[in-house]
C-alpha positions in Angstrom: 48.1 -14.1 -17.8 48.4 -10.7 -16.2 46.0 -9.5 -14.1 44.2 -6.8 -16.8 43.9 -9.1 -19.4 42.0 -10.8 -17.1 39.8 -7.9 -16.3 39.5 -7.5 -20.0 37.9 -10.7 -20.3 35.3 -10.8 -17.4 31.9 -9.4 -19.0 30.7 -6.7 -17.0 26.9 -6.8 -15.9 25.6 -3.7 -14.8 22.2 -4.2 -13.4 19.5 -1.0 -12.7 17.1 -1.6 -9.9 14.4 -2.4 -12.3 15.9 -6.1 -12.1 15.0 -6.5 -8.4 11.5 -5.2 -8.5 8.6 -7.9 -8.3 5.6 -6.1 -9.6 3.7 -10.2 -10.6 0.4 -9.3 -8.3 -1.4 -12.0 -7.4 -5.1 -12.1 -6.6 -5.2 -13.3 -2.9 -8.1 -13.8 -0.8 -8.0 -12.9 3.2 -10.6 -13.8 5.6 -11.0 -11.8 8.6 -13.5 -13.0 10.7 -16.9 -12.7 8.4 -15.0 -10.6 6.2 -13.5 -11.5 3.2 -11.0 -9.7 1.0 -9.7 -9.9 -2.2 -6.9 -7.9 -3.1 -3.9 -8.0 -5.7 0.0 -8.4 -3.5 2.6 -10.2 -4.0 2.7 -13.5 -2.2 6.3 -13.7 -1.2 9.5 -11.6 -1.2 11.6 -13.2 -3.7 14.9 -10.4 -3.7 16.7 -8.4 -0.9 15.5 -5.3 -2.6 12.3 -3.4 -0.8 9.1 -5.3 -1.2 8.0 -3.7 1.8 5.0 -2.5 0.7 3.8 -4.7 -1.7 3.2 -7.8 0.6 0.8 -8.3 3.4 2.8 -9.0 6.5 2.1 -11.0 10.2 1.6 -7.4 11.5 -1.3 -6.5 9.2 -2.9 -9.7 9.4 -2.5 -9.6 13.7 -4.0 -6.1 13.5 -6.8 -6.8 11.0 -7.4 -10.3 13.4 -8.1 -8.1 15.9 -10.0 -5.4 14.2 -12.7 -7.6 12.6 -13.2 -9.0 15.9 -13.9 -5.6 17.2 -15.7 -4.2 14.5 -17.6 -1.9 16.8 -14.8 0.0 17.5 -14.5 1.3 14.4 -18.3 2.0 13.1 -18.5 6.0 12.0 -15.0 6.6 12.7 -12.7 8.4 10.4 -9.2 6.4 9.9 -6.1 7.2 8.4 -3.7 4.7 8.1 0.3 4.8 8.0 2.2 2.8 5.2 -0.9 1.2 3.7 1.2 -0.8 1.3 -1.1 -3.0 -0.8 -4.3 -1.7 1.6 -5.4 -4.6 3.6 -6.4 -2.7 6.8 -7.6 0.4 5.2 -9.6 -1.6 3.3 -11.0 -4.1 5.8 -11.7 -0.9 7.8 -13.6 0.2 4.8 -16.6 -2.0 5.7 -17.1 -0.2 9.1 -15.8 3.3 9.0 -17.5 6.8 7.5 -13.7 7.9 6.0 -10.3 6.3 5.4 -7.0 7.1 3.9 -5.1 5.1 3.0 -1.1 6.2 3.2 2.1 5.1 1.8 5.6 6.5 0.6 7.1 3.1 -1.2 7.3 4.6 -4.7 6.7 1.1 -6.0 3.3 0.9 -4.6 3.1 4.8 -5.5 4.2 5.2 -9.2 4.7 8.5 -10.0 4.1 9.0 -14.1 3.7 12.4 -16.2 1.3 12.5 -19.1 1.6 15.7 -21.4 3.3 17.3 -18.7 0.8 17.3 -16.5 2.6 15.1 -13.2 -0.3 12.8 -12.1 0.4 10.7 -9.1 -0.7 7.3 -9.7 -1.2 5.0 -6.9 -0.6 2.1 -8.6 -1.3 -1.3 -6.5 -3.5 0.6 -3.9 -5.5 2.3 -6.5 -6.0 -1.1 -8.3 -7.1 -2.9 -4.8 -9.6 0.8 -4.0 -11.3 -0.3 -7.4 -11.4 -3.8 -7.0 -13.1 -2.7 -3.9 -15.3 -0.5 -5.6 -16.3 -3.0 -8.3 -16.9 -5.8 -5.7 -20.1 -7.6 -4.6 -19.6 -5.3 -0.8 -20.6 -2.0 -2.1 -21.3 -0.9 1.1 -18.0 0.0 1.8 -16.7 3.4 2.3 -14.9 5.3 -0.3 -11.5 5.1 -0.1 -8.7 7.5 -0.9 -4.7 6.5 -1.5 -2.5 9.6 -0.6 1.5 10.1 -0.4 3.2 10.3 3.1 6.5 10.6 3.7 7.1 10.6 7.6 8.1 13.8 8.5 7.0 15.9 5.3 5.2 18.9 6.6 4.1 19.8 3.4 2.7 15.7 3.0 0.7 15.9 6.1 -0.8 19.8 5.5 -1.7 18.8 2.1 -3.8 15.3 3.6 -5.2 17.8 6.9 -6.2 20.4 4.8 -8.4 18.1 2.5 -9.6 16.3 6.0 -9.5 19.1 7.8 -11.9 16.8 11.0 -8.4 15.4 11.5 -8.6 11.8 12.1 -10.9 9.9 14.7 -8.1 6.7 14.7 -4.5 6.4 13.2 -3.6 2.6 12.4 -0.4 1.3 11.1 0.8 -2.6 11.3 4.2 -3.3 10.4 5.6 0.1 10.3 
């Protein structure tokens, strides 16, 4: 058999990256000192692809270790905090702080979609974790907001200073 005809015969598979992406959230509970969190992620990285941002990793839980055990720290600050991913220290720092914002640029955790030609960003899992937040039994907590950042996009960080134009009293980011 020649070579071609061989060719010929192998079915070719082409596969988009839509194959790849896990998007099966799972509602997980954390505990962080008196502190507990529920929150949809994904519980494991099951492909090569980037999941990056839609597990929790050993940073985030180090940092938010740390942070519920120092609580006082962060009473009346304002946080902003780089590649939020699912949320999990925003939102722990949610119970203590006056402001955060929660950032990320992973366009799987923030799904861009258009609606009658109107281009809506959609923060998809860290929307769904802010209102999970909102709707739990812990309404003290602050209100939270989910914002776009790409590092390095001028117009990305302008955009997030000029609607908090106090700056930023602490800048957190595990895993980044």
């Amino acid at each position: 058999m020649k070579r071609d005809q061989v060719e010929e015969d192998d079915d070719i598979v082409c596969l988009d990256e839509s194959f790849f992406i896990n998007d099966n959230y799972q509602l997980t509970t954390f505990t962080f000192g008196s502190q507990v969190l529920e929150l949809f992620c994904l519980n494991s990285a099951s492909t090569d692809f980037d999941l990056t941002g839609q597990l929790v990793w050993p940073g985030a839980m180090l940092l938010n270790d740390y942070l519920s055990k120092n609580a006082e720290m962060l009473r009346g600050c304002s946080v902003i905090e780089l590649g939020s991913g699912v949320g999990i220290t925003g939102i722990l720092c949610s119970r203590f702080c006056r402001e955060v914002v929660l950032t990320d640029h992973n366009e799987e955790v923030l799904k861009a979609r258009t609606q009658q030609y109107i281009s809506v960003q959609e923060h998809l899992i860290l929307n769904k974790n802010i209102e999970l937040q909102a709707s739990s039994e812990n309404r003290n907590c602050t209100e939270l907001a989910a914002k776009k950042l790409e590092w390095g996009s001028s117009a990305q960080i302008k955009q997030i200073l000029d609607q908090h134009s106090g700056g930023f009293d602490l800048v957190l980011g595990a895993d980044i």
